[in-house]
C-alpha positions in Angstrom: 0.0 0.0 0.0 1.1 3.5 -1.1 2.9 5.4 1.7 1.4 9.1 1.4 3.3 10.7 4.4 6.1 9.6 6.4 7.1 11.2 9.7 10.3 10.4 11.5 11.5 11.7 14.6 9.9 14.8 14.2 10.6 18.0 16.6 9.6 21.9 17.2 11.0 23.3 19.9 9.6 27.4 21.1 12.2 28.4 23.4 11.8 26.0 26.4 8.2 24.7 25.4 8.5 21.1 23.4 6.0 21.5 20.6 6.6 18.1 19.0 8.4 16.1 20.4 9.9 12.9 18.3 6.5 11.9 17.0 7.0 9.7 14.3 3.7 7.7 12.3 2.7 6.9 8.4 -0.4 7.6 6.7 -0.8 5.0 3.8 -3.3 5.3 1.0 -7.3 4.8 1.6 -6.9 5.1 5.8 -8.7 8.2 7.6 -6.2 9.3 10.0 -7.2 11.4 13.2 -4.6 13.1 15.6 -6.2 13.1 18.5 -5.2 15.0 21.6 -6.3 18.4 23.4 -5.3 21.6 23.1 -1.8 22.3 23.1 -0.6 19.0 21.9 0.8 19.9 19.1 -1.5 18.5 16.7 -1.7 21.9 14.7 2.4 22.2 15.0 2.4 19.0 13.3 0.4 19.4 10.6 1.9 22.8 10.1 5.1 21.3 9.8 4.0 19.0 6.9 2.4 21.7 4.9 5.3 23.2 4.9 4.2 26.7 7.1 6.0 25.7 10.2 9.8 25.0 10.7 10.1 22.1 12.3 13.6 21.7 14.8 14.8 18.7 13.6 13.2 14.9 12.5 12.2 14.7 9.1 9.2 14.2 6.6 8.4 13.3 3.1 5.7 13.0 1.0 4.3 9.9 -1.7 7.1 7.4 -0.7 10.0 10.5 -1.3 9.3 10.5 -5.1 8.8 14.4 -4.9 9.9 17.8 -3.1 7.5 18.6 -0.6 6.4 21.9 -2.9 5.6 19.4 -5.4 4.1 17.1 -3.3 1.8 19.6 -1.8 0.1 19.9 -5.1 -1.5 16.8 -4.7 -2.8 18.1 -0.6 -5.8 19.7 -0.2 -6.0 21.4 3.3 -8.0 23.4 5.7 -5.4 24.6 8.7 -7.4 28.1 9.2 -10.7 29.6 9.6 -12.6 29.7 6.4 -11.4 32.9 4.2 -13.2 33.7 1.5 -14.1 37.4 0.2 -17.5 38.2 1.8 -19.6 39.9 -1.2 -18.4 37.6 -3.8 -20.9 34.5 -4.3 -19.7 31.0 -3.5 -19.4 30.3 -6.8 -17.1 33.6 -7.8 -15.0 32.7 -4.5 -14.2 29.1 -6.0 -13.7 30.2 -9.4 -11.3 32.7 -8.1 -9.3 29.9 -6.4 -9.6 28.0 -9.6 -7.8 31.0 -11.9 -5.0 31.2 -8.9 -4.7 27.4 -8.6 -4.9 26.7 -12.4 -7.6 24.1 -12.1 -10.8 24.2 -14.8 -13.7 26.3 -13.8 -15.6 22.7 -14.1 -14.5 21.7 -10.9 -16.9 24.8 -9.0 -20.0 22.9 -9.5 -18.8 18.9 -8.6 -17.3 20.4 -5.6 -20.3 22.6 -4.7 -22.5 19.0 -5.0 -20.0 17.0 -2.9 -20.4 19.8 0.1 -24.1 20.3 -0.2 -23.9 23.8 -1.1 -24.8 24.0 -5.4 -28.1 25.2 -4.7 -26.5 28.2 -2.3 -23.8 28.9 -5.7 -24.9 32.5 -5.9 -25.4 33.5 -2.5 -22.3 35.7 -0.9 -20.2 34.4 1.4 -21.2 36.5 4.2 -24.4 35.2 4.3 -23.2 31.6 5.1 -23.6 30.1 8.4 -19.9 29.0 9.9 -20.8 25.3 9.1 -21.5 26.5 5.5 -18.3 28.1 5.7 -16.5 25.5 6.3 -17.7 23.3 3.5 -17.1 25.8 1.0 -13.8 25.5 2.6 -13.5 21.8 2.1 -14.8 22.6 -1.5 -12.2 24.6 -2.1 -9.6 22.8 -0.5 -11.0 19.2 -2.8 -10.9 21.7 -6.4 -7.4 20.4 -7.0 -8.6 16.6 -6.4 -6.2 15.7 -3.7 -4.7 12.3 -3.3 -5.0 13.5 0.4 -7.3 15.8 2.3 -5.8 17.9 5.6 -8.2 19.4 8.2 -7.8 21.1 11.1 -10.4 20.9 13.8 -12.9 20.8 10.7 -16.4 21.0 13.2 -14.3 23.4 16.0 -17.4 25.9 17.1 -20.3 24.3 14.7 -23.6 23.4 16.5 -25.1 19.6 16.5 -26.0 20.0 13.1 -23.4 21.5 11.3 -21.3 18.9 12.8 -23.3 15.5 11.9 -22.9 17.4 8.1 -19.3 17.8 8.1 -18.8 14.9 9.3 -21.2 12.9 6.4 -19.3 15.1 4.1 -16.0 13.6 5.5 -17.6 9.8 5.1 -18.3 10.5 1.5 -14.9 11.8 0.2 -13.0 8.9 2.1 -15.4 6.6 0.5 -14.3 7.8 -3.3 -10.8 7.4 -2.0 -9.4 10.4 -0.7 -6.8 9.5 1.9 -7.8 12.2 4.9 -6.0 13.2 8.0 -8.0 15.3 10.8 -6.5 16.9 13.7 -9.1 17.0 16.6 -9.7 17.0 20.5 -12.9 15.3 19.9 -13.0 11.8 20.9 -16.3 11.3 19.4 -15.3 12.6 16.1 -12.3 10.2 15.6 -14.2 7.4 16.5 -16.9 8.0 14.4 -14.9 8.9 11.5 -11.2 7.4 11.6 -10.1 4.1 11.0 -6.8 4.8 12.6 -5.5 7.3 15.4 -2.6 8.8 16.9 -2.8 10.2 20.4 -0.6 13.0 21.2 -0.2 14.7 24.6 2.3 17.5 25.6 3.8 16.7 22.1 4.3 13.3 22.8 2.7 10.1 20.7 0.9 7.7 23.3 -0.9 5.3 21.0 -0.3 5.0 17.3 -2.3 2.4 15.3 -6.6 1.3 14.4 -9.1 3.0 16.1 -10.4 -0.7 16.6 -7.1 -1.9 18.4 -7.2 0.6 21.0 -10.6 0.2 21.7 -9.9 -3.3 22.2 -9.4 -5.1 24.8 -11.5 -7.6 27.8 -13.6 -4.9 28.9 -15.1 -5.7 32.0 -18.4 -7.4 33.3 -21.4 -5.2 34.8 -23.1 -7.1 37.6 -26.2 -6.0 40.1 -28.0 -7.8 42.8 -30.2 -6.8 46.1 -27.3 -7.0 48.8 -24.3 -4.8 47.2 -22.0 -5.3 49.8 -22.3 -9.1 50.1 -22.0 -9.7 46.1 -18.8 -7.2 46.5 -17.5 -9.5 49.5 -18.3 -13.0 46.8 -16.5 -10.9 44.2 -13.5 -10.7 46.1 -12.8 -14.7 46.7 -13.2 -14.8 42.7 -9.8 -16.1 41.1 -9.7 -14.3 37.9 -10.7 -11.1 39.1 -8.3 -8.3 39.1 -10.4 -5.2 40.2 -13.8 -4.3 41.4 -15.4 -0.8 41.3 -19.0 0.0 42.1 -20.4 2.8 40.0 -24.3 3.8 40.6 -25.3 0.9 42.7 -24.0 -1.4 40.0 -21.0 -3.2 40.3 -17.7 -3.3 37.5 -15.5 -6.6 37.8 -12.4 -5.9 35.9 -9.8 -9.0 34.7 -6.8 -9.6 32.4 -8.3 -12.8 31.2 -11.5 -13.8 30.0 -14.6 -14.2 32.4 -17.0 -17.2 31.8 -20.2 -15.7 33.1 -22.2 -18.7 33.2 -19.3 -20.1 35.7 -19.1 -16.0 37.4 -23.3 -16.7 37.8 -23.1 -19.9 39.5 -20.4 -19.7 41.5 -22.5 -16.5 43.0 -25.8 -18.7 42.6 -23.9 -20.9 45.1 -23.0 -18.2 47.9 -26.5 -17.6 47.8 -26.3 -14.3 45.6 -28.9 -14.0 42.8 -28.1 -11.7 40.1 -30.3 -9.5 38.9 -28.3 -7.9 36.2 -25.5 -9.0 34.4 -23.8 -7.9 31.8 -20.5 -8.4 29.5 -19.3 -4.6 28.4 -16.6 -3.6 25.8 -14.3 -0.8 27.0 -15.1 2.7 24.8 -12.5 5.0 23.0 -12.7 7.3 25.7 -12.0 4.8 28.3 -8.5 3.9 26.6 -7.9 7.4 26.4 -8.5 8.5 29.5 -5.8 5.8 30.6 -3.2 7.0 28.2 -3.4 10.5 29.6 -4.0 9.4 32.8 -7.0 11.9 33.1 
């Protein structure tokens, strides 16, 4: 599979604060990439880097396997690392066309692009009466004119309400699914799960997980277990073999373990101590689980 962008031992030092700080990952061809971390991770310093905006300290980079200069390379990248920016009394359509004429590209591209974002109907309305979420898919159509082999963004739904998110991210679906290699930066669990197949974690400029979305969300999980007498199932639980850690959340009861539980066994063993169940069930851990025990927050 094509290797799009390679990082290696990347760094950005300001003054004494580590930006980045030797993150090193691939993104290969057809994969949805999120960097996932919060503010002040260096997510944005990264992707700066790449595009070529920010200096980077030392570590290096390189585009489509090395087969090109990165100003080359960056031909073939369609990104969104700002706000939308778009001259306010021209019409969607005039701002596109513009970026067409500066770009190069044929002015036949306004109108697919317009189609992808959900926005050809709104072609002849100015800018400045666009909603931010609007914005920010005339952004994205903007940034897709060129027909990237990969698309950047930048906290694409930062500041949009319910809606305008649920659309960006649909938007986001579709282009992956014609191909488009994309790579989001975001401090929103939800939004890498929902849309990534793969995820790096970054914390003080630091990579904690690289790999699937999947694989870090996997794992034992742990079994969710109720009865009449709390305390006495809690007291049962702790004569259990297997079991590695108990914690009682909201009158229910978590049992934790590095191997795998048999219920059925769990249920009779309890049956036997005289303590009926009267809920039981076998619980995957969640994205935000895993993360909160990489950052230890």
């Amino acid at each position: 599979m094509e290797t799009i962008l390679s990082i290696k031992n990347l760094h950005k030092r300001y003054g004494k604060v580590h930006a980045v700080n030797n993150v090193s990952f691939e993104i290969l061809k057809g994969n949805v990439y999120g960097i996932l971390g919060p503010n002040g991770s260096g997510k944005s310093t990264t992707l700066g880097i790449v595009l070529n905006v920010v200096n980077k300290t030392s570590g290096e980079y390189s585009w489509f396997d090395g087969a090109m200069e990165t100003h080359e390379a960056l031909k073939k990248v369609g990104a969104i690392i700002e706000r939308p920016n778009f001259y306010p009394y021209m019409t969607a359509e005039e701002n596109l066309k513009l970026v067409c004429k500066i770009k190069g590209i044929n002015y036949s591209k306004v109108t697919e692009k317009l189609e992808v974002v959900g926005l050809l109907e709104r072609k002849d309305s100015n800018f400045n009466t666009f909603s931010l979420g609007m914005k920010q898919r005339l952004a994205i159509a903007s940034a897709l004119l060129n027909d990237p082999e990969i698309l950047i963004l930048d906290e694409p739904t930062n500041g949009l309400d319910p809606q305008g998110i649920h659309q960006i991210r649909d938007i986001i679906k579709h282009i992956a699914s014609q191909g488009t290699t994309i790579l989001l930066a975001s401090h929103l669990l939800d939004e890498v799960e929902k849309v990534c197949s793969h995820v790096v974690v970054l914390r003080k400029g630091e990579i904690l997980y690289s790999g699937t979305v999947a694989g870090m969300a996997s794992g034992n999980g742990y079994i969710e277990v109720q009865a009449a007498d709390t305390k006495a199932l809690i007291a049962a639980l702790e004569t259990y073999p297997l079991i590695d850690r108990i914690a009682e959340t909201d009158g229910k009861v978590e049992i934790y373990s590095k191997n795998d539980i048999d219920t059925a066994l769990l249920n009779q063993f309890l049956t036997d101590k005289s303590i009926y169940l009267s809920h039981l069930v076998q619980r995957k851990n969640s994205l935000e689980d895993h993360f909160l025990q990489l950052t230890g927050k």
